[in-house]
C-alpha positions in Angstrom: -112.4 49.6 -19.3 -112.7 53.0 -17.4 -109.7 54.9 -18.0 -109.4 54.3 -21.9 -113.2 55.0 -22.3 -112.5 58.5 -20.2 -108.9 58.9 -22.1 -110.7 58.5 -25.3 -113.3 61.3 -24.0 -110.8 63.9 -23.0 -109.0 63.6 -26.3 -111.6 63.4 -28.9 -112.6 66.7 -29.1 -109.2 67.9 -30.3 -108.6 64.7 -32.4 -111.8 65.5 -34.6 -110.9 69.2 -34.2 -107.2 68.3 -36.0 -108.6 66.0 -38.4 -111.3 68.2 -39.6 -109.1 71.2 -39.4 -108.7 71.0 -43.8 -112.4 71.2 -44.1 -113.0 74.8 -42.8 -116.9 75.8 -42.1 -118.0 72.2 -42.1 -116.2 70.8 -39.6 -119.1 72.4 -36.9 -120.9 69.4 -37.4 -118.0 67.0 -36.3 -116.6 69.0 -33.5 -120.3 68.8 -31.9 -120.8 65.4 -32.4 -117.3 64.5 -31.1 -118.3 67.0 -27.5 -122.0 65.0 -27.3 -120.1 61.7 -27.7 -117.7 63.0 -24.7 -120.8 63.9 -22.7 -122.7 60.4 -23.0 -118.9 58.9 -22.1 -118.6 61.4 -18.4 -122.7 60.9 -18.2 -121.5 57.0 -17.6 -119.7 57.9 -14.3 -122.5 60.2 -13.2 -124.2 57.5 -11.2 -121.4 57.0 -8.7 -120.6 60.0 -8.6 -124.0 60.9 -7.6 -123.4 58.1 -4.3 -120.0 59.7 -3.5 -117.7 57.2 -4.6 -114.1 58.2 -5.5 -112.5 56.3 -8.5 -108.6 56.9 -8.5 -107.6 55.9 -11.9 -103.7 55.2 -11.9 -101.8 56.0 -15.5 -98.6 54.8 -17.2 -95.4 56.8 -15.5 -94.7 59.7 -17.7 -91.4 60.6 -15.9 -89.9 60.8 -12.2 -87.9 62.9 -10.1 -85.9 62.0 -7.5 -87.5 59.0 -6.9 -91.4 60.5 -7.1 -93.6 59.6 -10.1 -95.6 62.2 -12.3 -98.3 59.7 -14.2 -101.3 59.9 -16.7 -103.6 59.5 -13.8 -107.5 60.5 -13.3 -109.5 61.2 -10.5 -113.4 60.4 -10.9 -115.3 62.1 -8.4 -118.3 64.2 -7.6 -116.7 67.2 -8.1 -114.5 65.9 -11.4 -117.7 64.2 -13.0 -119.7 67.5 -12.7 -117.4 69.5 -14.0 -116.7 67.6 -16.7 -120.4 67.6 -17.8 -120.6 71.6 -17.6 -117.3 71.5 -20.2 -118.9 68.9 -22.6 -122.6 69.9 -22.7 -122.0 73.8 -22.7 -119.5 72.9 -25.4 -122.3 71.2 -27.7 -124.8 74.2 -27.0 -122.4 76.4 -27.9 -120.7 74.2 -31.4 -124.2 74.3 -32.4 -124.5 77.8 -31.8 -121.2 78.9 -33.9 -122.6 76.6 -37.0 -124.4 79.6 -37.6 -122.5 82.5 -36.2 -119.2 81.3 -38.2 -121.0 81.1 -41.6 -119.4 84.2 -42.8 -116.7 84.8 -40.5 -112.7 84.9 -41.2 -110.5 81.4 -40.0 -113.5 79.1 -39.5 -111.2 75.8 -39.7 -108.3 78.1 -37.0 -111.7 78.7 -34.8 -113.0 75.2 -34.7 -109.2 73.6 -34.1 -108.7 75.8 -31.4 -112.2 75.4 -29.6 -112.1 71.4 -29.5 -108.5 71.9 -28.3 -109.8 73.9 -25.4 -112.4 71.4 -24.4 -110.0 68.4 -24.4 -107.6 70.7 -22.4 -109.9 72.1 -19.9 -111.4 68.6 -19.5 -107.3 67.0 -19.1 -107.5 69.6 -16.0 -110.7 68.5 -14.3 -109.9 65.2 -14.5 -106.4 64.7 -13.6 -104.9 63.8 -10.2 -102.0 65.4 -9.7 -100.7 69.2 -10.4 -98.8 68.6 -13.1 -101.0 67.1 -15.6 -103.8 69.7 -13.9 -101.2 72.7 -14.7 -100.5 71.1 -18.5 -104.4 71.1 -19.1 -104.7 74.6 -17.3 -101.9 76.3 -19.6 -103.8 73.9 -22.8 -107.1 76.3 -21.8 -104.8 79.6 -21.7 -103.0 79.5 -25.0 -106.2 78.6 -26.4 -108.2 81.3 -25.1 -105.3 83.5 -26.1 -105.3 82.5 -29.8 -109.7 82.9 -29.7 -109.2 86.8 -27.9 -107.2 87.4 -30.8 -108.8 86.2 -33.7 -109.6 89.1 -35.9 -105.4 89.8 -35.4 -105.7 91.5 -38.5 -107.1 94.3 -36.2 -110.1 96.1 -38.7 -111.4 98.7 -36.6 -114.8 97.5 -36.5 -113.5 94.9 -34.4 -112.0 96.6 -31.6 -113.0 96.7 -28.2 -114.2 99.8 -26.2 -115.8 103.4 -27.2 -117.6 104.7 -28.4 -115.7 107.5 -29.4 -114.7 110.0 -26.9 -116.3 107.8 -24.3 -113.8 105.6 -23.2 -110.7 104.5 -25.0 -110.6 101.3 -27.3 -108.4 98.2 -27.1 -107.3 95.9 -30.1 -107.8 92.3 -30.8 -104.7 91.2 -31.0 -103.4 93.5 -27.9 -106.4 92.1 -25.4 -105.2 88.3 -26.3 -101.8 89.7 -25.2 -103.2 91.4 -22.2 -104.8 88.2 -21.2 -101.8 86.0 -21.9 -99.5 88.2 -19.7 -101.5 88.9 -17.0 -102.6 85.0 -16.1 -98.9 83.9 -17.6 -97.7 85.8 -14.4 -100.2 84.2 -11.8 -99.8 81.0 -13.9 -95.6 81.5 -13.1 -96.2 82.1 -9.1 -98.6 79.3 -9.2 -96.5 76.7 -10.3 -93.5 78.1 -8.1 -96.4 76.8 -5.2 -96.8 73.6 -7.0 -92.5 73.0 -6.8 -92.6 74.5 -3.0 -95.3 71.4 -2.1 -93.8 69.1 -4.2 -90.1 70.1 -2.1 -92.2 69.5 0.7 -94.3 66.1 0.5 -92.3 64.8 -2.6 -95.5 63.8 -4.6 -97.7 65.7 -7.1 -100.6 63.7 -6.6 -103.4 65.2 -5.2 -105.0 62.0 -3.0 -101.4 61.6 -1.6 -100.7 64.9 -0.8 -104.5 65.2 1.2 -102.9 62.1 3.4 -99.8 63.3 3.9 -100.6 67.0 4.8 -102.5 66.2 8.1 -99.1 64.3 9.8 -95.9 64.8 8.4 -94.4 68.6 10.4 -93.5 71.3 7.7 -91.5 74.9 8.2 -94.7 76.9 9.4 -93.0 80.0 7.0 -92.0 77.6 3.9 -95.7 76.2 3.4 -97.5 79.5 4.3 -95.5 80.7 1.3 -96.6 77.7 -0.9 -99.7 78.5 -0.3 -99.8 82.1 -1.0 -98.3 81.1 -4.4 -100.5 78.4 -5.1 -103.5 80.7 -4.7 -101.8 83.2 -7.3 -102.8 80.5 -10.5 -106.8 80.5 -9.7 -107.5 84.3 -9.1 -105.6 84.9 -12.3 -107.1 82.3 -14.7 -110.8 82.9 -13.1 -110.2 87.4 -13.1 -110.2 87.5 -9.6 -108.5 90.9 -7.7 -106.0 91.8 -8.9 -106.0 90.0 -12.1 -109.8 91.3 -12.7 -108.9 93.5 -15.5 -108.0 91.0 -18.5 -111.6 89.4 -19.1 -113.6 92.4 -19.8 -111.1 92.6 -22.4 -111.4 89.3 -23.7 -115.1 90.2 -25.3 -112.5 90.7 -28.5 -113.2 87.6 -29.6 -116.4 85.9 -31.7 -119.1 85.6 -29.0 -119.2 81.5 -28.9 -115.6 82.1 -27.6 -117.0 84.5 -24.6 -120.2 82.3 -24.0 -117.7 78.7 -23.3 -114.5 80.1 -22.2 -114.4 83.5 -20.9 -118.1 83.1 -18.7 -119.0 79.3 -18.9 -115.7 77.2 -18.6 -112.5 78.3 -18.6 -112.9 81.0 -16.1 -114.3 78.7 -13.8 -111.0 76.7 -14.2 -109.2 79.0 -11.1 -112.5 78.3 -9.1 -112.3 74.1 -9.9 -109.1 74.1 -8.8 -109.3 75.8 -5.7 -112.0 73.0 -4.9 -110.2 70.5 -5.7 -107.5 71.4 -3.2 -109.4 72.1 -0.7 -109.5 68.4 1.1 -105.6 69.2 1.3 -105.8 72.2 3.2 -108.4 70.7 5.1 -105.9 68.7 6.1 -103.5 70.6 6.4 -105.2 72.8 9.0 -104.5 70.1 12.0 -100.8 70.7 11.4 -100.2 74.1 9.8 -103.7 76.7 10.9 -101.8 79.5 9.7 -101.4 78.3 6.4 -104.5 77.2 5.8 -106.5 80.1 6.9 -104.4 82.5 4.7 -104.8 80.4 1.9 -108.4 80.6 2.3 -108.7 84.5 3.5 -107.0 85.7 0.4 -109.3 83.7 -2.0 -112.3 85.0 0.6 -111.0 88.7 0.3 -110.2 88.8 -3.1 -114.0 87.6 -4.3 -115.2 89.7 -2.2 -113.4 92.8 -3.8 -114.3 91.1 -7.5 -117.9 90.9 -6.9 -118.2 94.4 -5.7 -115.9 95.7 -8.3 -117.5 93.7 -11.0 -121.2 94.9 -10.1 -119.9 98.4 -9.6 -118.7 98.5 -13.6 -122.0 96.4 -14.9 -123.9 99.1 -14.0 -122.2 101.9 -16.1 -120.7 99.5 -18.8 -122.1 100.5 -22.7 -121.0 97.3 -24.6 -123.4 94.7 -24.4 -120.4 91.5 -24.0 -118.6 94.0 -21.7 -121.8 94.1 -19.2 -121.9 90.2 -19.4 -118.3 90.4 -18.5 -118.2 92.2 -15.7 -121.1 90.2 -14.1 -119.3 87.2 -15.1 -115.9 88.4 -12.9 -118.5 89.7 -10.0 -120.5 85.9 -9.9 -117.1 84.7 -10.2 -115.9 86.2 -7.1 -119.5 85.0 -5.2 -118.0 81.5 -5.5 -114.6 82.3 -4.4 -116.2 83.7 -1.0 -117.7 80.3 -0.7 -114.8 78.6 -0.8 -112.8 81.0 1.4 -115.6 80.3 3.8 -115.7 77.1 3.9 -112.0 76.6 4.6 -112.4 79.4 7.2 -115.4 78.1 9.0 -115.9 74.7 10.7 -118.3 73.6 8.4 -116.6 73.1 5.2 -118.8 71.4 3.1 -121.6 74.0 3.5 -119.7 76.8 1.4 -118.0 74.0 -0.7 -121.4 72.6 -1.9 -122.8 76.2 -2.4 -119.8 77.0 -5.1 -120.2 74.1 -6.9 -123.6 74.3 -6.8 -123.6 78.1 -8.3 -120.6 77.1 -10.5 -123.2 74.4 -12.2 -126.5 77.4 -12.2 -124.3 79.8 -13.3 -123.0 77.8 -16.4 -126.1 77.6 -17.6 -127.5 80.5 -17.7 -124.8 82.7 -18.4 -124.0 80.9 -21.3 -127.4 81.4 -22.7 -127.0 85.2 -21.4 -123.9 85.2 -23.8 -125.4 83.8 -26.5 -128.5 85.4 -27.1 -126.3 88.8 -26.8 -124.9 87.1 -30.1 -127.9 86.5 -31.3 -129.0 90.7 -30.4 -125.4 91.9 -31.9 -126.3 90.0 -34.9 -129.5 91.6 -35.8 -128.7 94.9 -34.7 -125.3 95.6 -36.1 -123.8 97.0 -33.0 -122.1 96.3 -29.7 -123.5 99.1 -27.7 -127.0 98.3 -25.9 -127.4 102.4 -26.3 -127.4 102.2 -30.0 -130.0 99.0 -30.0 -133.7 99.2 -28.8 -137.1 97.3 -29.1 -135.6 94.5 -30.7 -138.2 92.8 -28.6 -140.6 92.7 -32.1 -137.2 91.7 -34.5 -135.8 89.4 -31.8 -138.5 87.9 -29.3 -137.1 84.1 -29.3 -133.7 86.1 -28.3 -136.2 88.3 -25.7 -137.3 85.0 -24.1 -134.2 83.5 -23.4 -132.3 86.6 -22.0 -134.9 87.2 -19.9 -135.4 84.3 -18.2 -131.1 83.9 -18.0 -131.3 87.5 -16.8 -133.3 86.8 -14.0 -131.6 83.8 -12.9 -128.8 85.7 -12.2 -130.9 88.0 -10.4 -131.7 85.7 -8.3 -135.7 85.5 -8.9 -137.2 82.2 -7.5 -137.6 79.5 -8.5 -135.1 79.8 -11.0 -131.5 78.3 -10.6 -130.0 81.1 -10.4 -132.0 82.0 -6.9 -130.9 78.8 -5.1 -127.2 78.8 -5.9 -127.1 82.5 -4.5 -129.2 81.6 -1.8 -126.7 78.9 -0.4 -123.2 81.1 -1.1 -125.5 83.5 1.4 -126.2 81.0 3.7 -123.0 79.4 4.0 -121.3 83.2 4.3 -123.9 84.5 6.7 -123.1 82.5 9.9 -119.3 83.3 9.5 -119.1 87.0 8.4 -122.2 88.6 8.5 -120.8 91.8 6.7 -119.2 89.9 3.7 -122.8 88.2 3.5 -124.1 91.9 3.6 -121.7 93.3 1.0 -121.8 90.2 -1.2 -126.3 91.0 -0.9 -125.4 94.6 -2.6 -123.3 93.4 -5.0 -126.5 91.1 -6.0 -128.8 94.6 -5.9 -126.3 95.8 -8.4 -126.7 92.9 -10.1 -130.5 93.2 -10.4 -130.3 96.6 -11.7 -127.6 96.2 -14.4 -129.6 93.1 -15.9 -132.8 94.8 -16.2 -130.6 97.9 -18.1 -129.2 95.6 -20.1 -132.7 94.0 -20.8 -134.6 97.6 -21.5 -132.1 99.3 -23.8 -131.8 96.3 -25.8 -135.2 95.3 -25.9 -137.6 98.1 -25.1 -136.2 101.5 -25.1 -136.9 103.4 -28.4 -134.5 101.9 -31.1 -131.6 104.4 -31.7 -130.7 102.1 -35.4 -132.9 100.2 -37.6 -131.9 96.5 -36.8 -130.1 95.4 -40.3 -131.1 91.2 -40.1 -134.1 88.9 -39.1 -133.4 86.7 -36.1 -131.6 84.1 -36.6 -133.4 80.1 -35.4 -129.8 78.7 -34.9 -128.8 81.4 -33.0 -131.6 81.7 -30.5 -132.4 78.0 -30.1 -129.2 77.1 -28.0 -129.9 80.1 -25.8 -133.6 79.2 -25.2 -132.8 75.8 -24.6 -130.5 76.8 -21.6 -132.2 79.7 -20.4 -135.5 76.4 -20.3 -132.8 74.7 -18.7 -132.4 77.3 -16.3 -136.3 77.1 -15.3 -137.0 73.5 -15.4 -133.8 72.7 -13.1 -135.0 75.7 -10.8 -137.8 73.9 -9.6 -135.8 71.0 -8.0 -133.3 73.5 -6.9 -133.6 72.7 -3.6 -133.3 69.4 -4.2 -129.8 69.6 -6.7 -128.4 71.3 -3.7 -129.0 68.9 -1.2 -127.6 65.7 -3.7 -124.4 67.9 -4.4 -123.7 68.5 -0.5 -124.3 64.6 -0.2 -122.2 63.6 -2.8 -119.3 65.8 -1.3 -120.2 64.4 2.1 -119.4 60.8 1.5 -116.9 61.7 -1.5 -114.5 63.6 0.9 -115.7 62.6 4.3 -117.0 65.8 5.6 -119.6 66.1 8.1 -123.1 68.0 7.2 -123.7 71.9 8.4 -124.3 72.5 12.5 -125.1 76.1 11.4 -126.9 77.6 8.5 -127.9 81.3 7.9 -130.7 80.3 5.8 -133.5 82.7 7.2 -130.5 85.7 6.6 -129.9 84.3 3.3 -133.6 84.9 2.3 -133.9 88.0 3.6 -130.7 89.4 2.3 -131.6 88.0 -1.4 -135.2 89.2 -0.9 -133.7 92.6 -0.2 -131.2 92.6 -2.9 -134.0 91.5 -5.6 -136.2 94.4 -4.4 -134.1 97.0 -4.6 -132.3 96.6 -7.2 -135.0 95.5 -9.5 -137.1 98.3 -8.1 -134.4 101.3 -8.7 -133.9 99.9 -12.0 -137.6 99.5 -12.8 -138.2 103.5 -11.4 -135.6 104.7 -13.3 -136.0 103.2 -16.6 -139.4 102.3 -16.8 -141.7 105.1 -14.8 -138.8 107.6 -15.0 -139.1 108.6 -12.0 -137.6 111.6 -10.7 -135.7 110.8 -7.7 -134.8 107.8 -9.4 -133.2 109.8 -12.3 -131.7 112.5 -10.1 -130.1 109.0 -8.2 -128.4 109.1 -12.4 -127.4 112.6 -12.6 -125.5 112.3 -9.0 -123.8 109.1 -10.1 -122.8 110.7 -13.6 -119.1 111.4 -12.4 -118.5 107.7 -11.2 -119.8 106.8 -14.6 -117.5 108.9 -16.3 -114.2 108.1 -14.3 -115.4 104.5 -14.7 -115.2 104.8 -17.9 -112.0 105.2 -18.6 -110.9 102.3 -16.8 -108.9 103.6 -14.0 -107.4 100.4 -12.2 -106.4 99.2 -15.5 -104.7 103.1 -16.3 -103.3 102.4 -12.8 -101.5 99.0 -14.0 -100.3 100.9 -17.2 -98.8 103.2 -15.3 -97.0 100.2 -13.2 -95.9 99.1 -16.5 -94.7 102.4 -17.7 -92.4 103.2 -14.8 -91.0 99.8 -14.9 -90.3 100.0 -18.7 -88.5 103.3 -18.0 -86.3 102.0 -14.9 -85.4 98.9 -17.4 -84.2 101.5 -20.3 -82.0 103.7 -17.8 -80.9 100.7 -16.5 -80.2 99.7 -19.9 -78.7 103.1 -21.0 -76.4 102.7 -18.0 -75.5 99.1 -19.1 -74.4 100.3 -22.4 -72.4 103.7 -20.9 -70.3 100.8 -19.0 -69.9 99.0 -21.8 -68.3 101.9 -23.9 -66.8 103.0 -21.4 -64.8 99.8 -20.7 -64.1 99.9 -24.5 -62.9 103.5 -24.6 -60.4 102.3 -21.4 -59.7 99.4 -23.8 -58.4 101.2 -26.7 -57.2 103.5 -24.7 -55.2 101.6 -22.8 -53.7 99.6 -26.2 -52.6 102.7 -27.6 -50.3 103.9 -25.2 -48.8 100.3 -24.9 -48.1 100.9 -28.7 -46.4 104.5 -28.1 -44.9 103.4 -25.0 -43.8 100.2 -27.3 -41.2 102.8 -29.3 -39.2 103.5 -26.3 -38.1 100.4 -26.3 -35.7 100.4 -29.1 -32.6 99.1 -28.3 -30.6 102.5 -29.3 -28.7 103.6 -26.3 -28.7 107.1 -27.6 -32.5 107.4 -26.8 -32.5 106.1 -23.6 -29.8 108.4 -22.5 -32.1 111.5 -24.0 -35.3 110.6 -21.7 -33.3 109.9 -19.2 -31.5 113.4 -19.5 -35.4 115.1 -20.4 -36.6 113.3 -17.0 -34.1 114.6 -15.2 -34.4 118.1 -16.4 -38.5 117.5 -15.6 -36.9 116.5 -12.1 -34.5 119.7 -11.7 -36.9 121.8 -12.4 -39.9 120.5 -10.8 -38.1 120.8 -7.5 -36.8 124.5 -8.2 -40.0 125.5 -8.5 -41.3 124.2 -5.5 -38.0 125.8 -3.8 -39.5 128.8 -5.2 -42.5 128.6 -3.7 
């Protein structure tokens, strides 16, 4: 009764999605009732999950090859089963939400198809057992999110991305869904040549038998270490890790229930599920291959590392108020990616695995409801920019509320979720590198600071425009009642964290911590939180003048920020390239005429030389006669000389 009760949860969002797709606008109300009835279904397995059981659900046999079996199979887990809750009940917060913000939008029945395809395909991923139905689900979540970046393809200007005018440049709808497409499509493409490179190796896609097999049967040292490398290509891409960073910020093209589930809540988390969920396998893999392993897990450690820093560094100069969201988004992102790295690094794996579910789950929460009351501001003030808004405190308090309290959650501020997730990635990171812990602390001061910008200019500062509408109920509710979510689960926090690292303890046999840096960790967070709330609070608040000279020195970073110079960077890649293909291509087609011109060439003088051949003996004895006098007198001359 399990499988088709799961089977039928993981496809009825994009059933009711198709079905209603004739009924435009009022097919919100089906599309949310179809995720809540998905979320009682995966709320069923939460129980066993919760004691660390492991339910391996075998499919029918889609295909073989060469003797190995790709089936519909599910994995129900701890680590499946809480995913699969964030998708479904983040999904209904945010259907609810887009009743209202779709009322008068273009392609309401195109918007609601393609949003309950993305949760059935990001919930095919999280639950499936092997790569291939993992990578069919992951690539389900990418041509959705394409289609949603670019739904106002007609391009109007008031929907394009960047500015303002003069300040830095602006991007098109329709060009940042391409932008996104292309640059996951390529770590998508090196991913699944890792997926073929393991398959070659242990001749199975399946995750369970991989885990077994990877700790005794002897591999080519080189050939996995190059699986592994690829492998690791398909989650920094899909989650905007380094050096894929760049597409997400872009992504804030689309309607803002599309940023709140996919691009911060979901479907950027996707890259960081799946490098949990093989974990266990390079785990295992480490007793035979250590070389492997560790790479695997230093370049998913390094590159969060970079993101987080990078991603705080643009927050804190960033004008649009989705784009700031974003780029804290990538940095949080890249927070749980260090866990991860860690864990596979250090001899304790289950403390950093724990701590980046853990902060996957916080983070869900609270940055969806940071999303969606930044709807709910957009809405009333008419504009994008937090520079152009201002005390919509009075027009927008319910919206007020909720960002604030999501706001500092991801400052970290106890006892809020937000506080304990960070706290563990710092613990876990601590004991193993104490100057990624160290960087990863500054990255949260920046944090703190670019949250309480974002929370003056758009609340309290001196409005720059009068605000145009009244505050929407549907559109705050959902965000208050996650950003309360946020506040009520922050005071078991402790407590979440400790069932999580037990559940993954008995699910995939991992022995508890020997050493935690938890007295770092809280002095590290304790010193982010201060000074970053404190700088922000002296400059913007009190106005203080050292504070505000700390502005006027950091002006030039601003401005070179601004115009985006690592993406410039990768246009300039692209640029070269595109002219190296067309003198390639210009060379391609001088070849090609030139071979013709030998062609005809050649054909004519087979036709002239054709004549000669006449059959009258009186011509043939006259160029034989002019030869010979060519002959003669070629050799006088050279006498002569």
């Amino acid at each position: 009764m399990e499988q088709p009760l799961l089977w039928f949860s993981i496809v009825l969002p994009c059933a009711v999605g198709a079905l209603c797709f004739p009924f435009g606008r009022r097919s919100g109300y089906a599309v949310a009732s179809s995720s809540a009835i998905s979320f009682l279904i995966i709320g069923s397995f939460a129980l066993p999950a919760i004691e660390g059981e492991v339910d391996h659900v075998q499919g029918f046999e889609w295909w073989g090859i060469q003797g190995a079996k790709v089936s519909f199979g599910l994995i129900v887990d701890p680590i499946s089963v809480l995913m699969g809750l964030i998708v479904s009940f983040i999904s209904i917060a945010v259907f609810i939400y887009s009743i209202e913000y779709m009322r008068n939008e273009e392609g309401p029945s195109r918007f609601w198809f393609l949003m309950s395809c993305f949760e059935s395909s990001m919930l095919l991923l999280v639950f499936s057992d092997n790569f291939i139905m993992s990578f069919l689900g992951w690539e389900g979540v990418g041509l959705s999110s394409y289609f949603l970046i670019g739904h106002y393809y007609r391009d109007q200007k008031e929907r394009w991305l960047g500015g303002p005018e003069g300040v830095a440049p602006f991007e098109r709808p329709s060009i940042c869904g391409e932008k996104a497409l292309l640059t996951t499509g390529l770590a998508d493409s090196l991913m699944l040549v890792g997926i073929m490179m393991i398959f070659s190796i242990y001749g199975t896609f399946d995750y369970l038998e991989i885990q077994t097999l990877a700790s005794t049967k002897l591999v080519n040292p080189s050939y996995i270490l190059a699986a592994s490398l690829l492998l690791v290509m398909g989650p920094l891409g899909k989650s905007a890790q380094f050096p894929f960073n760049e597409w997400l910020p872009e992504a804030m093209s689309g309607p803002t229930p599309v940023s709140a589930l996919l691009h911060s809540a979901t479907m950027v988390k996707a890259g960081v599920y799946l490098v949990a969920r093989v974990s266990p396998i390079f785990y295992s893999l480490s007793l035979i291959s250590p070389v492997a392993s560790s790479s695997f897990f230093l370049v998913a450690a390094t590159a969060g590392l970079l993101t987080a820093l990078i991603g705080s560094l643009y927050g804190m100069f960033a004008l649009e108020m989705k784009k700031v969201l974003a780029y804290s988004t990538v940095s949080q992102l890249g927070f749980m990616f260090v866990a991860l790295g860690i864990a596979g690094i250090s001899g304790d794996p289950l403390l950093g695995l724990s701590a980046a579910i853990f902060h996957i789950f916080a983070h869900s929460i609270f940055k969806a409801s940071l999303f969606l009351g930044a709807g709910s501001a957009i809405h009333v003030s008419h504009t994008i920019y937090i520079t152009e808004m201002g005390s919509l405190v009075k027009k927008a308090p319910k919206t007020f509320v909720a960002m604030l309290i999501s706001a500092l959650s991801l400052c970290a501020l106890p006892p809020l979720m937000g506080f304990w997730s960070k706290d563990a990635i710092l613990a876990a990171v601590y004991p193993v590198n104490a100057i990624a812990a160290i960087l990863l602390a500054m990255s949260s001061a920046m944090t703190c600071f670019y949250s309480v910008r974002l929370l003056w200019y758009t609340f309290v500062a001196p409005a720059r425009k009068e605000a145009h509408e009244k505050e929407a109920w549907l559109l705050a509710a959902p965000a208050l009642m996650l950003s309360g979510l946020t506040l009520l689960l922050g005071l078991f926090g402790q407590s979440i964290e400790h069932l999580i690292s037990e559940s993954l303890s008995h699910a995939l046999d991992l022995v508890g911590p020997h050493n935690s840096g938890a007295y770092a960790a809280l002095f590290l967070s304790a010193f982010a939180l201060l000074s970053g709330l404190g700088t922000a609070y002296l400059m913007y608040f009190r106005r203080n003048r050292a504070a505000l000279g700390l502005a006027r020195l950091t002006a030039g970073m601003r401005e070179s920020l601004m115009k985006r110079p690592v993406d410039r960077l990768y246009y300039g890649v692209a640029r070269a390239v595109k002219a190296v293909s067309r003198s390639a291509c210009s060379f391609g087609v001088f070849l090609d005429k030139s071979s013709q011109a030998l062609a005809r060439a050649t054909l004519e003088s087979a036709r002239r030389l054709s004549r000669v051949h006449s059959g009258d003996l009186n011509r043939y004895l006259s160029i034989a006669g002019a030869l010979l006098l060519l002959l003669i007198g070629f050799l006088l001359l050279v006498n002569l000389i």
